[in-house]
C-alpha positions as YAML, in Angstrom:
chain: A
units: angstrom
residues:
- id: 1
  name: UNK
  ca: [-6.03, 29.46, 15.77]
- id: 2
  name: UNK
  ca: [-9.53, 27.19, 16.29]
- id: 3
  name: UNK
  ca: [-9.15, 23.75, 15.06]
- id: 4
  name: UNK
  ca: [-5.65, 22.90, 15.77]
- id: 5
  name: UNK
  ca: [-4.08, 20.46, 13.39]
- id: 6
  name: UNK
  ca: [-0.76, 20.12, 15.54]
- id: 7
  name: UNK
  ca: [1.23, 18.02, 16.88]
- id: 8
  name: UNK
  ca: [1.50, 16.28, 13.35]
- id: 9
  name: UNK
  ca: [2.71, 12.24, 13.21]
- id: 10
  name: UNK
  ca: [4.81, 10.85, 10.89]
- id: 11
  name: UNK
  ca: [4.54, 7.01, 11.36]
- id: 12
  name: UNK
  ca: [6.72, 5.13, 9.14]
- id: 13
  name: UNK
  ca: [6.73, 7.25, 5.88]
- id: 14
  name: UNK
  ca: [8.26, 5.10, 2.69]
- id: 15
  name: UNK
  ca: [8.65, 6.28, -0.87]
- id: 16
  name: UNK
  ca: [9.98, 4.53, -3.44]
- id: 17
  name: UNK
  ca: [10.36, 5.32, -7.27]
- id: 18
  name: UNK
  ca: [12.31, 3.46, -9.93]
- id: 19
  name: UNK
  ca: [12.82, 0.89, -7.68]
- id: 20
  name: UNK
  ca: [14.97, 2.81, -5.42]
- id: 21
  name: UNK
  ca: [13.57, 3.77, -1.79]
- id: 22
  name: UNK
  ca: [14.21, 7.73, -1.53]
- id: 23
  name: UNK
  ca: [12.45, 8.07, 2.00]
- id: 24
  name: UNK
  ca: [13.10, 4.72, 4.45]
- id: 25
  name: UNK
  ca: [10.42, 4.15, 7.06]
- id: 26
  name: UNK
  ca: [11.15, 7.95, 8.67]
- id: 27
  name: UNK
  ca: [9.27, 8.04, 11.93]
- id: 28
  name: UNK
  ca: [8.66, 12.12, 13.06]
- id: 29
  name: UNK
  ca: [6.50, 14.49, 15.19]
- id: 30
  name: UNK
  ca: [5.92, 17.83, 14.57]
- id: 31
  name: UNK
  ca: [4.87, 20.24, 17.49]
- id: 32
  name: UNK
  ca: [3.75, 23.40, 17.19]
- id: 33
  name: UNK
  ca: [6.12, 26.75, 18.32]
- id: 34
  name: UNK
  ca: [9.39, 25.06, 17.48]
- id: 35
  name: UNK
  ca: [11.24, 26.07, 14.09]
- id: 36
  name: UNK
  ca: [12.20, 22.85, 12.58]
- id: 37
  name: UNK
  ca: [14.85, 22.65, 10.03]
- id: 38
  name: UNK
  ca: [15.57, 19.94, 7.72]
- id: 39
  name: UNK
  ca: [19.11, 19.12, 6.77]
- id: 40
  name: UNK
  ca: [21.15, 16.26, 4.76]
- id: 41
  name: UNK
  ca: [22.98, 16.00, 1.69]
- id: 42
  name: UNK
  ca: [21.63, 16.16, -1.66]
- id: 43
  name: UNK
  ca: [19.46, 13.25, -2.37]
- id: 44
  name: UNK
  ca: [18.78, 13.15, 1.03]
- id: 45
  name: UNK
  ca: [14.82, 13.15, 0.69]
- id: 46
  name: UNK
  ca: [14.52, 16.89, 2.25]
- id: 47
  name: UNK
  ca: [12.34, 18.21, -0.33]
- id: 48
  name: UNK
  ca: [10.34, 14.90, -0.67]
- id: 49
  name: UNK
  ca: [9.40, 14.53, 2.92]
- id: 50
  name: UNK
  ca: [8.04, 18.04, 2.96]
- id: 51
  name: UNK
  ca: [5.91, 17.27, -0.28]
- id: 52
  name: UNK
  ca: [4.74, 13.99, 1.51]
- id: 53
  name: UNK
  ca: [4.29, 15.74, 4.72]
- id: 54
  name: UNK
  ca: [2.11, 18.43, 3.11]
- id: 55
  name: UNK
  ca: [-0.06, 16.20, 0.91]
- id: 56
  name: UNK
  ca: [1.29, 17.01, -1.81]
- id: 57
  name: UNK
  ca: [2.64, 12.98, -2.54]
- id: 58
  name: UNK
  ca: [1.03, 10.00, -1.07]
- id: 59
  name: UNK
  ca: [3.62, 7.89, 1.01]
- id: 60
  name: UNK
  ca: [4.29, 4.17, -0.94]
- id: 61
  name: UNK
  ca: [3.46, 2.86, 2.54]
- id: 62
  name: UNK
  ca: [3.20, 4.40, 6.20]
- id: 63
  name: UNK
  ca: [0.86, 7.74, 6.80]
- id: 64
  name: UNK
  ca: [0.74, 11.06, 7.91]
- id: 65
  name: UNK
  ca: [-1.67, 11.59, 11.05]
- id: 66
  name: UNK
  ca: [-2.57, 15.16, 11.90]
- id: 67
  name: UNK
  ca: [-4.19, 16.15, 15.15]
- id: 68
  name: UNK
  ca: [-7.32, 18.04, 13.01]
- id: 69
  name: UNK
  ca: [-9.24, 16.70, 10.01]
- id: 70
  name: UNK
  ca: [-10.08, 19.70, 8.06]
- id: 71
  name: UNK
  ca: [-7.17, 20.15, 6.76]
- id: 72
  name: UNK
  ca: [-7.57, 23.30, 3.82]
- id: 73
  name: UNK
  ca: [-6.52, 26.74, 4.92]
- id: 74
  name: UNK
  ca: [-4.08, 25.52, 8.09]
- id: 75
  name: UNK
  ca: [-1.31, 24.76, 6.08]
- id: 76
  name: UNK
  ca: [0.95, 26.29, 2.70]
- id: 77
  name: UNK
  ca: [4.13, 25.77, 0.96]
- id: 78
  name: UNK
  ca: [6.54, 27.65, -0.83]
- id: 79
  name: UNK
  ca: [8.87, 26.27, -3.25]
- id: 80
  name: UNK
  ca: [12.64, 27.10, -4.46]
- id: 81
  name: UNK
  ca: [10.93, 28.52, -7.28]
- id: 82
  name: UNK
  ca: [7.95, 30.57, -6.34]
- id: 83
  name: UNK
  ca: [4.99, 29.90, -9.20]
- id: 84
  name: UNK
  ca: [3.20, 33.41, -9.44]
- id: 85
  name: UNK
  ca: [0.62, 34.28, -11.90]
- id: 86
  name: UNK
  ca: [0.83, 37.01, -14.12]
- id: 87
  name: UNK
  ca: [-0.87, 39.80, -12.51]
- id: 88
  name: UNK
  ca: [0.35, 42.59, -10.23]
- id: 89
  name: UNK
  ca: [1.67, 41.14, -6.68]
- id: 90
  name: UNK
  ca: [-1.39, 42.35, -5.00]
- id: 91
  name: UNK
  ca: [-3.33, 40.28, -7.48]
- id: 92
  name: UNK
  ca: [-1.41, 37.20, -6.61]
- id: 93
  name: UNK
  ca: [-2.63, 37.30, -3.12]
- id: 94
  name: UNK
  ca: [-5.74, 38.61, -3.93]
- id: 95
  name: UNK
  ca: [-6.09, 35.79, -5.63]
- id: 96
  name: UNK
  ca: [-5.22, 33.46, -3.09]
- id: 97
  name: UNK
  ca: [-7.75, 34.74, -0.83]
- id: 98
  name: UNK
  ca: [-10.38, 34.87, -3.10]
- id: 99
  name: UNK
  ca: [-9.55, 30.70, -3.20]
- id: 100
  name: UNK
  ca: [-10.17, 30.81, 0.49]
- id: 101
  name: UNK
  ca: [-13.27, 32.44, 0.70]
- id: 102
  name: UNK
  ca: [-11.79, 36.07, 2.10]
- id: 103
  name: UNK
  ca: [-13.56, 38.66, 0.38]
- id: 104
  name: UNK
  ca: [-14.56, 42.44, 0.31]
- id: 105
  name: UNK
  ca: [-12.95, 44.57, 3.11]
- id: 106
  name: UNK
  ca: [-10.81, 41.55, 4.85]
- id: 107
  name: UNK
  ca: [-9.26, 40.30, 1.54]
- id: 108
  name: UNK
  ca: [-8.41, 43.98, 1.32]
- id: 109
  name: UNK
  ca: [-7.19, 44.05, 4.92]
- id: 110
  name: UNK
  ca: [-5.23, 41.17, 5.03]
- id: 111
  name: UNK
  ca: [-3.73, 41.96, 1.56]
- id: 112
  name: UNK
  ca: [-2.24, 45.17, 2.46]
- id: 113
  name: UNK
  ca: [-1.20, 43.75, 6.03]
- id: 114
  name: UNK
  ca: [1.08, 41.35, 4.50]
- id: 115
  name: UNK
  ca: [2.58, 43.27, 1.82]
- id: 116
  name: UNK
  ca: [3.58, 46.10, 4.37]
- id: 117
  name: UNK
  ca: [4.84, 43.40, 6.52]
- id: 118
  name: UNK
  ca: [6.61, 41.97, 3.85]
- id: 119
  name: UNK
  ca: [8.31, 45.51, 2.88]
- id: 120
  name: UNK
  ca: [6.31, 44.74, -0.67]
- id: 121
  name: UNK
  ca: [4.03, 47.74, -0.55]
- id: 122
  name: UNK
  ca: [5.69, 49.81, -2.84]
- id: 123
  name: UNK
  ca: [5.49, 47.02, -5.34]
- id: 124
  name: UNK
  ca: [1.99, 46.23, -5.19]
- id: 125
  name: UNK
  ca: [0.94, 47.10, -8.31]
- id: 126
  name: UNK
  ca: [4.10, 45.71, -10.23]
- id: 127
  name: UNK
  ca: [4.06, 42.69, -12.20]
- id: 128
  name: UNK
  ca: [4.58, 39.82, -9.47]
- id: 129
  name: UNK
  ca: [7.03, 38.10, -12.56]
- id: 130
  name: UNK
  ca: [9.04, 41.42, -13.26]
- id: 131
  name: UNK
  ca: [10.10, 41.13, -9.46]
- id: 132
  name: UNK
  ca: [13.74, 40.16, -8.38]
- id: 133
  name: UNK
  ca: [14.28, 37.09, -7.47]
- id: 134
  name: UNK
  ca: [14.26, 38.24, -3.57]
- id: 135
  name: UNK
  ca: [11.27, 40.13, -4.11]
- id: 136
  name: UNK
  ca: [9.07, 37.36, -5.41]
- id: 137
  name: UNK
  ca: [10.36, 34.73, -2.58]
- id: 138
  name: UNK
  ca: [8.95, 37.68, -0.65]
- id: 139
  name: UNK
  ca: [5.85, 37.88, -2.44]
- id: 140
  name: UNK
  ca: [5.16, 34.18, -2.01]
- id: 141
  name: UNK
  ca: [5.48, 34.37, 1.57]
- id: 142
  name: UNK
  ca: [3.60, 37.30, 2.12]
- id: 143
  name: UNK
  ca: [0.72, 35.16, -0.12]
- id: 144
  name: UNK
  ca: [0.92, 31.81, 1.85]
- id: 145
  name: UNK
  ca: [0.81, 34.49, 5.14]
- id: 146
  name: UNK
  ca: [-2.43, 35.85, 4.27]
- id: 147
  name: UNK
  ca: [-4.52, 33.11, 4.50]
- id: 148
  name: UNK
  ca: [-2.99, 32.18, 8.05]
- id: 149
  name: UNK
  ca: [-1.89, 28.96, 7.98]
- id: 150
  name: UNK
  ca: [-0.69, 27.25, 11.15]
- id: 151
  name: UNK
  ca: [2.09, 25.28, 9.36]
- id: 152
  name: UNK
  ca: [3.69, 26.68, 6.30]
- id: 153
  name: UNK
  ca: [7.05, 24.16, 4.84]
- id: 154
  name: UNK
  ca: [9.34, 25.74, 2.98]
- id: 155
  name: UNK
  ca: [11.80, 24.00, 0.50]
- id: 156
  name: UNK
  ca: [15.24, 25.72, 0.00]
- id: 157
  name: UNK
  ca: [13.50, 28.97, -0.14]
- id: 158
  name: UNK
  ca: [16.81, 31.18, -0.70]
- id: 159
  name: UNK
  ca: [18.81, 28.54, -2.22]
- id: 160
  name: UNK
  ca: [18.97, 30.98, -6.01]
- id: 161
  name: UNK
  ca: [19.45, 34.15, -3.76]
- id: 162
  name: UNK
  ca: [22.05, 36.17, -3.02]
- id: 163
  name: UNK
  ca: [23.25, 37.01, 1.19]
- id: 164
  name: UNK
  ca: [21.39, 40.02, 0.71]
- id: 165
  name: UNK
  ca: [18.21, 38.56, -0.90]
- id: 166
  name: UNK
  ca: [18.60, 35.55, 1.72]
- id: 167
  name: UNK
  ca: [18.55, 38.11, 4.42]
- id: 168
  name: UNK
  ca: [15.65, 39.60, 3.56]
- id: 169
  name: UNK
  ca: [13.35, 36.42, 3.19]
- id: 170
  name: UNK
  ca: [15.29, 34.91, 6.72]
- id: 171
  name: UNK
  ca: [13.43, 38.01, 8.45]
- id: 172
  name: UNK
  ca: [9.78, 37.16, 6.85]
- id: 173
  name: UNK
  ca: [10.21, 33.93, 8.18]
- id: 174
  name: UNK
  ca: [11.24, 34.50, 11.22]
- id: 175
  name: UNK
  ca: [8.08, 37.02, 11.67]
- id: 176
  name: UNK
  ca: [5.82, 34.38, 10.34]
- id: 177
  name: UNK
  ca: [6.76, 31.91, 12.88]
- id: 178
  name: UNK
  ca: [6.50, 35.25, 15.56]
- id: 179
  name: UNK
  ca: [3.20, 35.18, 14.82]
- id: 180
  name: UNK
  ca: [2.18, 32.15, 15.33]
- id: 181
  name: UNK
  ca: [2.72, 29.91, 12.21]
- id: 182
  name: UNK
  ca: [4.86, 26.38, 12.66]
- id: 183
  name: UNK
  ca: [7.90, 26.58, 10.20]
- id: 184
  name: UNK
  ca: [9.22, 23.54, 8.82]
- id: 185
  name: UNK
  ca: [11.70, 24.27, 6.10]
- id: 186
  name: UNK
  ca: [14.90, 22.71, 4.54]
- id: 187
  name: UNK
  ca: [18.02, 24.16, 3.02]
- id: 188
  name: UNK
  ca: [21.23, 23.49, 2.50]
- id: 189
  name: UNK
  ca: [22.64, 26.53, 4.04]
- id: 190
  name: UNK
  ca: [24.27, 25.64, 7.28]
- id: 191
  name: UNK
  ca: [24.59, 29.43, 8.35]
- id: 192
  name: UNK
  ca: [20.63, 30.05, 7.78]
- id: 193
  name: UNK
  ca: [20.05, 26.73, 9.37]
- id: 194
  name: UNK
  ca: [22.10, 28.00, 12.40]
- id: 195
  name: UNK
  ca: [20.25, 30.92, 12.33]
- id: 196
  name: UNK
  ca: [16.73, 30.03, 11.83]
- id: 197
  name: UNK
  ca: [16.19, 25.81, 13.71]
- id: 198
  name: UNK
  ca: [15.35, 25.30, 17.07]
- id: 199
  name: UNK
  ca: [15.20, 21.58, 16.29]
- id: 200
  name: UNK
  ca: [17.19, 19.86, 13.18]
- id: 201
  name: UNK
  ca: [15.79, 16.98, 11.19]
- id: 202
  name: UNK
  ca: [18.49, 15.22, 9.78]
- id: 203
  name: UNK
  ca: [18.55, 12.84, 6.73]
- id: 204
  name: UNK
  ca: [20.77, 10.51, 5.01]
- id: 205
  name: UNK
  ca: [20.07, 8.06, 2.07]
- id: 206
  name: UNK
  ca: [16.65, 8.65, 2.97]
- id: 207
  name: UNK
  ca: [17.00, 7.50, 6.47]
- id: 208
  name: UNK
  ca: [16.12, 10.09, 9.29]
- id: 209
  name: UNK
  ca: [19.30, 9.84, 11.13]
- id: 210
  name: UNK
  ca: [18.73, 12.60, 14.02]
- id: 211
  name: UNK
  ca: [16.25, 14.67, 15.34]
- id: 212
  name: UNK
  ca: [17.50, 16.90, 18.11]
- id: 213
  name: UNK
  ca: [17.39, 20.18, 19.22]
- id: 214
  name: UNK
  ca: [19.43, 22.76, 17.08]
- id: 215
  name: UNK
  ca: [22.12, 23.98, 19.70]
- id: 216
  name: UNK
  ca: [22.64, 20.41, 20.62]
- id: 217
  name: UNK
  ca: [23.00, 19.11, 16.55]
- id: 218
  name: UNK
  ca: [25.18, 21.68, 15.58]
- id: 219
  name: UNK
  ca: [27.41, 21.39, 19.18]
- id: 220
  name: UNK
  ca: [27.37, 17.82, 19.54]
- id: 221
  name: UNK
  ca: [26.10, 15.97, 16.85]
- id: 222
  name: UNK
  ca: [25.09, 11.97, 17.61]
- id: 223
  name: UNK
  ca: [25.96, 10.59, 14.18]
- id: 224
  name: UNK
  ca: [29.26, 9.72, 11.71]
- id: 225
  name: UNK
  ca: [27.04, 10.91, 9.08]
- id: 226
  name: UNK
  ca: [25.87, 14.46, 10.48]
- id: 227
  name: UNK
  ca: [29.75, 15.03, 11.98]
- id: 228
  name: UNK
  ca: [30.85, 14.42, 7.96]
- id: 229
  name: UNK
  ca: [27.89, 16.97, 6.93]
- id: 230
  name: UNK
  ca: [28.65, 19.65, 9.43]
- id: 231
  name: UNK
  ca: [32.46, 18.96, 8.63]
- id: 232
  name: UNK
  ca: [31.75, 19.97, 4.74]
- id: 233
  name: UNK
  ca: [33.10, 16.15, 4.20]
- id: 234
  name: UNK
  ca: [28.82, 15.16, 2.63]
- id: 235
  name: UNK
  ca: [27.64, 17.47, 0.05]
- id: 236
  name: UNK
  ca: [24.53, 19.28, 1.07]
...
């Protein structure tokens, strides 16, 4: 992809809300190629530092810094929750396209691509909200795929899904970041984080207490806290 926005710096990102500092001066760079997983117990600050990575909230002090300026179209997200319109899943990324400026024959292209890739083809003409649960997570992959971004977080995106339904969005993202696209994603499921990281991101009370490569964090992790976490002794 032209335009690189990668490696992306995150130089002392605070965030504070109530009076109570969620994120706590979390220093980070993200390459591109390598998976990156974010772990820690709830109320750790993994879903907030992907919404402050991604724009979505402005940091109460410090800054994101990405390589590239022009930002829209090289990067997506895709929530716990996915927020579909109502209108057939074809529609929905139709729809996202149309937002990017794909149109005629490509929107088409890229459309079908994705669903097929997706194993969604069969539902294209469904109602994207009368989808399982599995099936939409799908969906909004297979919409933030088609307008290629080069860095696409996801937050928790199996945590309401069964193994089965987990399994089946696991494989998307693992052929999204085959084809190019930087992953950063939490979740609080050790197993998918085993299966999915090359590097960990690890958080406590906000801090970032390790960043290392997976098979070292899971084999040998540096900290009390992530021993405690990968012991089941910390909720995640």
């Amino acid at each position: 992809m032209s335009g690189s926005i990668l490696p992306c710096q995150l130089e002392g990102i605070s965030w504070h809300a109530g009076g109570r500092v969620l994120l706590d001066r979390i220093s980070l760079r993200l390459e591109a190629g390598l998976r990156t997983v974010i772990l820690g117990p709830n109320g750790s600050g993994k879903s907030l530092l992907l919404r402050v990575a991604h724009g979505l909230l402005q940091p109460t002090s410090g800054r994101v810094v990405w390589s590239g300026t022009a930002l829209n179209g090289h990067q997506a997200m895709v929530f716990q929750r996915p927020v579909l319109l109502r209108r057939s899943a074809a529609a929905n990324i139709d729809h996202a396209l149309s937002l990017r400026g794909v149109k005629g024959p490509e929107r088409e292209r890229r459309r079908n691509e994705v669903l097929e890739r997706t194993g969604l083809a069969h539902l294209a003409h469904q109602p994207a909200r009368a989808l399982s649960g599995g099936e939409q997570q799908r969906l909004a992959l297979a919409r933030a795929w088609a307008v290629r971004p080069e860095v696409l977080f996801l937050d928790e995106p199996t945590s309401s899904l069964d193994p089965t339904a987990s399994r089946g969005v696991e494989e998307v993202v693992q052929a999204l970041h085959e084809a190019g696209t930087k992953i950063v994603m939490s979740t609080h499921d050790l197993g998918q984080a085993r299966r999915l990281a090359d590097e960990v991101v690890f958080l406590y009370g906000g801090r970032l207490v390790e960043a290392a490569p997976a098979a070292g964090f899971f084999e040998s992790p540096k900290s009390a806290e992530a021993r405690d976490f990968l012991a089941g002794n910390l909720i995640g």
